[in-house]
Each structure stands twice: as C-alpha cells, then as structure tokens.
C-alpha positions as CSV (number, residue, x, y, z in Angstrom):
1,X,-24.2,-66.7,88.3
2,X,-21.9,-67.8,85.8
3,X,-21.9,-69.2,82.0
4,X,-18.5,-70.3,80.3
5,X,-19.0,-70.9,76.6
6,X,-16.7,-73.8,75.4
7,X,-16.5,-73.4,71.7
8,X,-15.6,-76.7,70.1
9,X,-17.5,-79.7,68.7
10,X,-16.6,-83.1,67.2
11,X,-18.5,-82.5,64.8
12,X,-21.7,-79.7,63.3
13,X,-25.4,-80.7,63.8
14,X,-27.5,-79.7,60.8
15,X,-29.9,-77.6,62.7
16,X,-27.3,-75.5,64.8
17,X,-26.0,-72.3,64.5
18,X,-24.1,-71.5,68.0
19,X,-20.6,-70.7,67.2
20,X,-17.8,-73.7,67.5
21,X,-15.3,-74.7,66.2
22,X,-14.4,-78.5,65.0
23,X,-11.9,-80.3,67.1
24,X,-9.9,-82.9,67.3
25,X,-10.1,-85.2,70.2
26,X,-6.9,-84.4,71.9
27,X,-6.7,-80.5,70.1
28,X,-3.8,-78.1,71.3
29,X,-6.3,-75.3,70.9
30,X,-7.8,-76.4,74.5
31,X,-5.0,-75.3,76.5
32,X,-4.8,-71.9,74.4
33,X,-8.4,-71.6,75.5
34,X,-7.9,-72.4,79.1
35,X,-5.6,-69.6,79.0
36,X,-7.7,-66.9,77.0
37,X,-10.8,-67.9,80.0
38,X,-7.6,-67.1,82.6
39,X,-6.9,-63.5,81.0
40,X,-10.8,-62.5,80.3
41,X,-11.1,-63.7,83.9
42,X,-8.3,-61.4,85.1
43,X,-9.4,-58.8,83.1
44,X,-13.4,-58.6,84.7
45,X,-12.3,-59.4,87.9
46,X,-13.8,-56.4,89.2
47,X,-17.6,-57.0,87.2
48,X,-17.0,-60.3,87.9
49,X,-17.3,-59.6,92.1
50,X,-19.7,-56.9,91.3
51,X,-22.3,-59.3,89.7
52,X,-21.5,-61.9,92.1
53,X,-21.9,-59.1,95.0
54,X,-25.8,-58.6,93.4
55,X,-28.7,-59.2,96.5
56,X,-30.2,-61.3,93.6
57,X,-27.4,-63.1,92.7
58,X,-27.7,-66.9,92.5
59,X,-25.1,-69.3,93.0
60,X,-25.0,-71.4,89.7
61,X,-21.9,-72.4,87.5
62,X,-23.6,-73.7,83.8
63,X,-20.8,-74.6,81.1
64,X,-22.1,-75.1,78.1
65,X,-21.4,-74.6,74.0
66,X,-20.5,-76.2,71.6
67,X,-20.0,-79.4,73.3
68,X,-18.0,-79.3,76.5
69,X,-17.7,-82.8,77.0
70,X,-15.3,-83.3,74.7
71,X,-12.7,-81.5,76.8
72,X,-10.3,-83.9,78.7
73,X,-10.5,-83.8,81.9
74,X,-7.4,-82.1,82.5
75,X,-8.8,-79.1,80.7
76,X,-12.2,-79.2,82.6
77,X,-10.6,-79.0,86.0
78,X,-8.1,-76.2,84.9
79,X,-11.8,-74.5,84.0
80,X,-13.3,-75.1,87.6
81,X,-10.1,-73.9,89.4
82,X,-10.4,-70.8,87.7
83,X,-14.0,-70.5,88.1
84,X,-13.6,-71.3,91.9
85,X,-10.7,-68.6,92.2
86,X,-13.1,-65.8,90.5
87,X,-16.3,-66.9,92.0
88,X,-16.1,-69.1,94.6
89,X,-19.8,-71.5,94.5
90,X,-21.0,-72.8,97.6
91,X,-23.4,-75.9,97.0
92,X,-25.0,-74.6,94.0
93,X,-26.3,-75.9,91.0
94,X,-23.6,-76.7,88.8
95,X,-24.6,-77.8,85.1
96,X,-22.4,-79.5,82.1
97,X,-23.8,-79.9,78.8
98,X,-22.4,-83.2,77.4
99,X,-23.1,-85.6,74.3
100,X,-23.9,-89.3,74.9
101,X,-20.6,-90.1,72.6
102,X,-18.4,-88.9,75.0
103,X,-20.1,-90.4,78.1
104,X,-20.0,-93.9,76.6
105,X,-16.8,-92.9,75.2
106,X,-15.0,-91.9,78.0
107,X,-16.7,-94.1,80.3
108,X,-17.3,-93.5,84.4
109,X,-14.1,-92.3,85.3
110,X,-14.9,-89.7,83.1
111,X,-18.2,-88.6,84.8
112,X,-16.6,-89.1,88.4
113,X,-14.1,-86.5,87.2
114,X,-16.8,-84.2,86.2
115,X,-18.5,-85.3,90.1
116,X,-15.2,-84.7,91.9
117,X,-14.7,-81.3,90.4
118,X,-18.4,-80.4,91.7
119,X,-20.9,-81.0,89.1
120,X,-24.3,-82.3,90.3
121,X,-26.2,-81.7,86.9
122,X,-25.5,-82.8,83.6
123,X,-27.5,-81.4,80.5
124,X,-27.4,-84.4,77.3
125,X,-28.2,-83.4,74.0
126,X,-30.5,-86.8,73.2
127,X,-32.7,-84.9,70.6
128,X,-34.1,-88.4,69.2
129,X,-34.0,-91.5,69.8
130,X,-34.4,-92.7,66.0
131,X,-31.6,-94.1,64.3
132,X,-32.2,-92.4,61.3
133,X,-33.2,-89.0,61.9
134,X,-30.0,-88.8,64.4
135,X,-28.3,-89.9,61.5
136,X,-30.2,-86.7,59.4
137,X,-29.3,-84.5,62.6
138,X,-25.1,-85.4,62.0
139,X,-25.5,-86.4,65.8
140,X,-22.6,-88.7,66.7
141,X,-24.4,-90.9,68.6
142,X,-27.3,-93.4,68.1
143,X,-29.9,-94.4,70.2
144,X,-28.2,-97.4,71.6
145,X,-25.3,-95.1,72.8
146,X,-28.1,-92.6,74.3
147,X,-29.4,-95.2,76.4
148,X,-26.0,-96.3,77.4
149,X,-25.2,-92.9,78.4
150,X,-28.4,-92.5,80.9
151,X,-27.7,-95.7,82.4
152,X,-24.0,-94.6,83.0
153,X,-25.0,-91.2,84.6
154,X,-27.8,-92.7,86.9
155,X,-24.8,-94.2,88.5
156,X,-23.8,-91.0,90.0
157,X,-25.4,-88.2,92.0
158,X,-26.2,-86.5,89.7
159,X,-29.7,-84.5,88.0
160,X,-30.3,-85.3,84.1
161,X,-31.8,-83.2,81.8
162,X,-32.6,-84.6,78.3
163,X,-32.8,-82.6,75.4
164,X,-35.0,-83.2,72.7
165,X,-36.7,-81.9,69.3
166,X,-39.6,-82.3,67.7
167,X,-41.4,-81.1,64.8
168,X,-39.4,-82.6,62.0
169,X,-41.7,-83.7,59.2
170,X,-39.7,-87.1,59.5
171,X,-41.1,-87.7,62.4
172,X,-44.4,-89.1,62.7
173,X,-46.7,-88.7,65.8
174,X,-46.1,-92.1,66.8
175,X,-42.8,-92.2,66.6
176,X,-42.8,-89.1,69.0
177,X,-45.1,-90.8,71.4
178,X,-42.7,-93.5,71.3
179,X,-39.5,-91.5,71.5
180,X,-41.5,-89.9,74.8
181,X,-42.3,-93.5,75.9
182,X,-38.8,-94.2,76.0
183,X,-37.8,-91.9,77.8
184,X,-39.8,-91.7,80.8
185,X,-39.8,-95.4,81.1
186,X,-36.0,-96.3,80.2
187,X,-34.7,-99.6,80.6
188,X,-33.3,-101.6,83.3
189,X,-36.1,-99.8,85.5
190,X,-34.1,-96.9,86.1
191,X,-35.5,-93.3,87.4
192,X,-36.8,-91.3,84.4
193,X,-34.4,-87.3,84.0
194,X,-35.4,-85.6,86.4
195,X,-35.6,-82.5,84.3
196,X,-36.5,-82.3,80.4
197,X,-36.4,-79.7,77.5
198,X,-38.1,-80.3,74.2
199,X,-37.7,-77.6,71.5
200,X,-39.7,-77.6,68.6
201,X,-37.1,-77.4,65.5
202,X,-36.5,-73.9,64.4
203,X,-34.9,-73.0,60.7
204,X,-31.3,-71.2,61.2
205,X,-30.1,-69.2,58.7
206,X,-26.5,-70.0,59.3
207,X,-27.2,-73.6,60.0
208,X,-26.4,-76.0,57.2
209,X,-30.0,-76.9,57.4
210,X,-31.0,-72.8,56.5
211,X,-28.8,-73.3,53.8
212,X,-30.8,-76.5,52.5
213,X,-33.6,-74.6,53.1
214,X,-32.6,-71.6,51.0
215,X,-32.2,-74.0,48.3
216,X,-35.3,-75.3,48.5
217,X,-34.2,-78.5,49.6
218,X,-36.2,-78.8,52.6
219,X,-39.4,-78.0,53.8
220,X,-40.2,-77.4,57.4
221,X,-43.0,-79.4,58.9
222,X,-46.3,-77.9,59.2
223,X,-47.7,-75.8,61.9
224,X,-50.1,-79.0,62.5
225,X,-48.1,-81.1,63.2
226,X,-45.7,-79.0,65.5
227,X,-49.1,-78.8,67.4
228,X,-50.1,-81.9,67.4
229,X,-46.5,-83.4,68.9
230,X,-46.3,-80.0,71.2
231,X,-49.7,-81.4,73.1
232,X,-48.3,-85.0,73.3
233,X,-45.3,-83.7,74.7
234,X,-47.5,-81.4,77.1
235,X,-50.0,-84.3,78.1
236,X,-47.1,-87.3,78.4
237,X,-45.0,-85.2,80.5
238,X,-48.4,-84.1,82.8
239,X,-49.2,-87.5,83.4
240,X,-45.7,-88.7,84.3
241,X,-45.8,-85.9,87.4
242,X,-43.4,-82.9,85.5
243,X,-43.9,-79.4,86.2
244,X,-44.5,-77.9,82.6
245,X,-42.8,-74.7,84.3
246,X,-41.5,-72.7,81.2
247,X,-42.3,-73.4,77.2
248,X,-39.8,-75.5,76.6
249,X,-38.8,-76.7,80.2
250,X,-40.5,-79.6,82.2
251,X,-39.5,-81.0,85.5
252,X,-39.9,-83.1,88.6
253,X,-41.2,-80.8,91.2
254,X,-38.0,-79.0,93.0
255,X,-35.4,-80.0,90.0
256,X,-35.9,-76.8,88.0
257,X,-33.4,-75.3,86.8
258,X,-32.1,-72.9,88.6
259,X,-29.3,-71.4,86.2
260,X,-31.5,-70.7,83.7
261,X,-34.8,-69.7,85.4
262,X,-32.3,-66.8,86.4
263,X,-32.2,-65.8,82.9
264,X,-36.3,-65.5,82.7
265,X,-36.0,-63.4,85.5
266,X,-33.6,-61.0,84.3
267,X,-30.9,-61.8,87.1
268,X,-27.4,-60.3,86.2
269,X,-24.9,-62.8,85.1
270,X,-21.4,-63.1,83.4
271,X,-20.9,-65.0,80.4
272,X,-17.4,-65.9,79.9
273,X,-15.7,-67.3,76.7
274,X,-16.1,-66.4,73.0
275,X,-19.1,-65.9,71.6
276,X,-20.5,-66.0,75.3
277,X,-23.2,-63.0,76.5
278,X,-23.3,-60.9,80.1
279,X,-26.1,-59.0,81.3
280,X,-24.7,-56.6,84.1
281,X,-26.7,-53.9,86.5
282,X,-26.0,-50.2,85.7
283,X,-25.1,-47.6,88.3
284,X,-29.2,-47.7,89.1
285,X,-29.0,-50.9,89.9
286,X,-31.6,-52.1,86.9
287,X,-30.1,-54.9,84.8
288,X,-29.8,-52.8,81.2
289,X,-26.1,-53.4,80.1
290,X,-26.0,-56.0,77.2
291,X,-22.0,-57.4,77.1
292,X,-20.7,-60.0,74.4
293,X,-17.7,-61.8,73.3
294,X,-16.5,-62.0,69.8
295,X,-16.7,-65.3,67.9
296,X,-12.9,-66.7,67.8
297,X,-11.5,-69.0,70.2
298,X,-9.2,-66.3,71.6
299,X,-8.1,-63.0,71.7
300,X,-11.7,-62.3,71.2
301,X,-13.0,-58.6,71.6
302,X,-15.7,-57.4,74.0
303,X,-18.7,-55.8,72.8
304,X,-21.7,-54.0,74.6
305,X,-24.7,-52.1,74.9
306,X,-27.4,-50.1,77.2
307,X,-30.5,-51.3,77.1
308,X,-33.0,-48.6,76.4
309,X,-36.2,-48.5,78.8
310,X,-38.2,-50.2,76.1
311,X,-35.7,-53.1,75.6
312,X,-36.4,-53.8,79.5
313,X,-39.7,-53.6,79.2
314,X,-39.8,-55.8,76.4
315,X,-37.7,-58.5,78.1
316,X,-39.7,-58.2,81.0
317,X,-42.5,-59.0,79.5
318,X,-41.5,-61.9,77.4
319,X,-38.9,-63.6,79.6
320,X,-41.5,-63.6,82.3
321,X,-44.4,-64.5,80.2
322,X,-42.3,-67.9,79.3
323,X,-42.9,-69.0,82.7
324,X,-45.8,-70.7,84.3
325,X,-45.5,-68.5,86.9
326,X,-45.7,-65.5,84.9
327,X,-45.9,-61.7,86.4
328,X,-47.3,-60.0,88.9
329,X,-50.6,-58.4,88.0
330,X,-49.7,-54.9,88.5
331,X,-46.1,-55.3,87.3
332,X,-47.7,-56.8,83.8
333,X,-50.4,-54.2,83.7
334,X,-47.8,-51.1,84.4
335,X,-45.5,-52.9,81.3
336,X,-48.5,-53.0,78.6
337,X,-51.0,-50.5,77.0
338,X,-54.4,-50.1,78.8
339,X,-56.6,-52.7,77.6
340,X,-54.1,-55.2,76.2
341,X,-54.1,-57.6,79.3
342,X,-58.0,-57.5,79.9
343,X,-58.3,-58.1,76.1
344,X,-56.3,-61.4,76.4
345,X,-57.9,-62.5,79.8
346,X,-61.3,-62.3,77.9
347,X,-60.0,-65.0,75.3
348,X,-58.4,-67.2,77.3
349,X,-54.5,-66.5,76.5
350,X,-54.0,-65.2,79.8
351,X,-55.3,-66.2,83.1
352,X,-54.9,-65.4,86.6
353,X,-52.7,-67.6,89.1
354,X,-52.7,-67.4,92.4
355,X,-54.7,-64.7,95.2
356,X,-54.6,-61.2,95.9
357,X,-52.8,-59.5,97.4
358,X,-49.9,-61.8,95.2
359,X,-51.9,-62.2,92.2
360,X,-49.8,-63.3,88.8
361,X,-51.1,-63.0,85.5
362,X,-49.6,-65.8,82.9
363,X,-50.1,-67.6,79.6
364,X,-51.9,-70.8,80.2
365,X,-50.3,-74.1,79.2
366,X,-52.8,-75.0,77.0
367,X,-51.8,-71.3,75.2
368,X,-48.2,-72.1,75.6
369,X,-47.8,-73.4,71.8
370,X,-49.1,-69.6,70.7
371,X,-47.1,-67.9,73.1
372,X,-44.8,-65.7,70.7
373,X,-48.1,-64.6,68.9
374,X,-49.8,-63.5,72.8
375,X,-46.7,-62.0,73.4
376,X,-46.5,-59.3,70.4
377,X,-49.8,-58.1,71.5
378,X,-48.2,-56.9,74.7
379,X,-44.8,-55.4,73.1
C-alpha cells in the first residue's frame, strides 16, 4: 500500500492548505523530483518490502497532492517504473488525483497514457459546478470544462470519483440540490461516478481563506445550513443506489475505495514524497510508528514517532467509527470507559449492525453529521 505525494499545483485554491508548490506547465523542478522519489525509494527499500511483506497489506498505488495531473507524462511513467521496481502491484486499485483543466487540456491521449501505465481509478477535484463560486474557490476550471472532463474519462476503463464541497454560505440549498442533480444524471446519458466524496468546507489556518477569516473578512456558513445540505447530500445519494459507507465517502456497491478504507482501518502504508506521511508496524507487529517527510520538493528530511498506547486507541476508535461498518462490539467496548457505549446506544448515536457472534457497533447515518461530537465521548 502505497501513497506518493506530488507537490505542485497550477495554481492555490482558497480553501487548501496541503503543501505545493506553484508550477509551471513544463517546470524543470519535475525531473529533480523524479529523482529525489528515486533516492527516498532507495533509501527505504528495506521498510518499503517490510510494509509490503505485512499479512494485511493491500495492493493499492494512490498518487495524489497537490495536483498530479499536471505532470507530463513523461514524468508520470518515470513515477510508475519506480513504483513497480519497489513494489511491484498486481491488479490492484490504482488511483490519480487529477483536475478537469488538465483532462480537457491535455485531452485523451493524455488519459490513455495514465491507462497504459496501469491506472484504473481516477479521483477529480469537481468541488462545484457553479461558475461563480469556482471562480471564489481559484479552481481553474469551470463547470463546462468539468463536464467535458467526465465525458472524456467515461471513455476509458476507468472508476471516477468526484469531489465535492458543500457548506459555503454562497451556496444555497437549491443550488446544492442542483449541483447533486447534475451529477448523478450528467449529460449525454452517461453512467453517473461510480464513487463520490463530499466534504463539508473546513476553515484552514494556513489557507488564504484562514487568513480572510482572521481578518474578519469572511464568515463561515452556519451549522444549519451545513445540516441542511449534509441530509440532501445523504438522501440524493440514498436514492441513486450509493453506499454511504464512510462520512464523507459514498459509492456504488463494490467501488469503494480500497486505498483509503485501508487508512480507516489502520493498515501499514508508506507515504513517499515531501510532505507525504507513513504508518509502519513496530517489532510487535501493532501499527504505532508515525513517519513523515519534510515540506520541500527535495532533499527533504524524515521525521517520526511511536505512537503511545493511547494514541492507538484513539485512532482505533475514531478511524473505525468513520465507517458504516464500524467496530466489533467487544473491540469498541475493551477501547472505551464502562458505560460510555451503552450511554450512546440509549440515545441513538450508536446502534448495533449485524448478529452475534460478529456483532458491530457503529454511528448511524442519520448521526453521521455529529460524528466528531459522539466520538469525544468515547476518547
């Protein structure tokens, strides 16, 4: 299970705060990159087969950033060919995040490039399909160019997942139920994604929208209305057959993703690139050591920690509570103070799922909005 961080970006949405760095579209920094992924690689060879040697280990590959479609794809396949030299995948799941810009852009031989060199899922950052609050997000594209992009990928065999956000006080309910509309039903009669995540918009500190926001130059919309669009997204996505699966995750039964419902289970992983973060097993075999990069496109440092018995537990808890499969019963109850799960049964913000002898305790969808707050009652 692998993650490669590529750190660049045409340009800075005003919500984000991952690290990147602005590029050009032909920037010589690429190839330095290429070659600081090569030495890292050569340098954790050793973890690197360890992680991949794991009995839980699952065969994924999930480049992400930044925005890695804006490398060539010259650079790309010098990526996959060291990939596939340190850990060879089989027929795994193998996801690219991509902007529409650069789909359209670029155009199919692009995305047959990204096919050939064994990519069968592609993540687009859509985030709205208003003009104007694109525009207010700095994304490069516009909705025309989104739809463009979808109809380009659906041309290849390939799963989409659409990114989205809601919660902006710009954004009315019905232009949400619209934007939702639109894409489950998109033009031409084409197959809706096959997998979607929605994110309620979260204030960054580093992000130039934090700093707005420090200035009092922006207000965050209110909890209402974060409800309000949180059960639309909930109910649209019900009725169009998605598995509501994780908080933020929805998807046509069997096209979950697999990569990242890893994370929520606390399988090891590497993370390769700057900025990028590992989760190794120690000598006991428990997955407690905490490994990241250093923000700078190369010669970045390594950093690390052990997690402490409480950190697991912590994690354990809330990564699996994310899910709509949740934990198993005794598992949850063996994590938490005496008391705490009945407590929550009684009121509804957990419920049972599934029979003994496998029963699973889990937050119910309908508790999904207030699942930080159910959460901290069990840390």
């Amino acid at each position: 299970m692998i993650y490669l961080h590529v750190p660049f970006c045409r340009s800075f949405c005003t919500y984000c705060d991952f690290y990147s760095e602005r590029c050009a579209r032909d920037d010589g920094r690429f190839d330095t990159f290429v070659d600081a992924i090569a030495a890292e690689i050569r340098s954790r060879r050793e973890e690197i087969a360890a992680c991949l040697a794991a009995p839980d280990n699952v065969d994924t590959w999930y480049i992400g950033g930044g925005t890695p479609s804006v490398l060539p794809l010259s650079v790309f396949r010098r990526l996959c060919g060291l990939l596939g030299e340190a850990a060879p995948r089989g027929t795994g799941e193998f996801t690219v995040e991509v902007n529409p810009e650069d789909i359209v852009e670029k155009g199919p031989a692009y995305v047959q490039g990204l096919v050939e060199a064994g990519v069968n899922r592609i993540s687009m950052g859509v985030q709205s399909l208003d003009d104007g609050i694109l525009r207010w997000m700095n994304r490069r594209h516009d909705a025309a160019r989104a739809a463009a992009a979808f109809r380009l990928l659906r041309s290849f065999p390939v799963d989409i997942s659409v990114d989205l956000i809601f919660g902006l006080p710009q954004c009315s309910d019905d232009l949400w139920k619209e934007t939702l509309d639109r894409v489950l039903n998109p033009s031409g009669g084409l197959r809706p994604p096959e997998h979607i995540s929605a994110y309620q918009l979260t204030l960054e500190a580093g992000s130039a929208l934090g700093v707005r926001a420090a200035k009092g130059q922006w207000q965050e919309a209110t909890e209402e209305q974060c409800r309000r669009q949180y059960d639309l997204l909930c109910d649209a996505l019900g009725r169009a057959g998605y598995r509501h699966y994780e908080v933020s995750n929805f998807a046509l039964p069997g096209h979950e993703a697999v990569h990242n419902s890893a994370y929520w289970r606390r399988v090891p992983y590497i993370g390769l690139g700057p900025g990028a973060h590992s989760l190794l097993a120690s000598p006991d075999g428990i997955p407690r050591r905490r490994c990241w990069n250093s923000c700078q496109v190369t010669d970045y440092a390594r950093e690390g920690e052990i997690l402490s018995e409480e950190d697991v537990r912590t994690e354990r808890i809330m990564l699996g509570l994310r899910t709509d499969t949740g934990l198993p019963e005794a598992s949850l109850r063996a994590l938490t103070a005496p008391g705490a799960v009945d407590r929550l049964l009684a009121s509804g913000a957990l419920a049972y799922a599934g029979t003994a002898p496998d029963r699973r305790i889990r937050i119910p969808e309908s508790h999904f909005f207030t699942s930080d707050a159910i959460l901290l009652e069990l840390v």
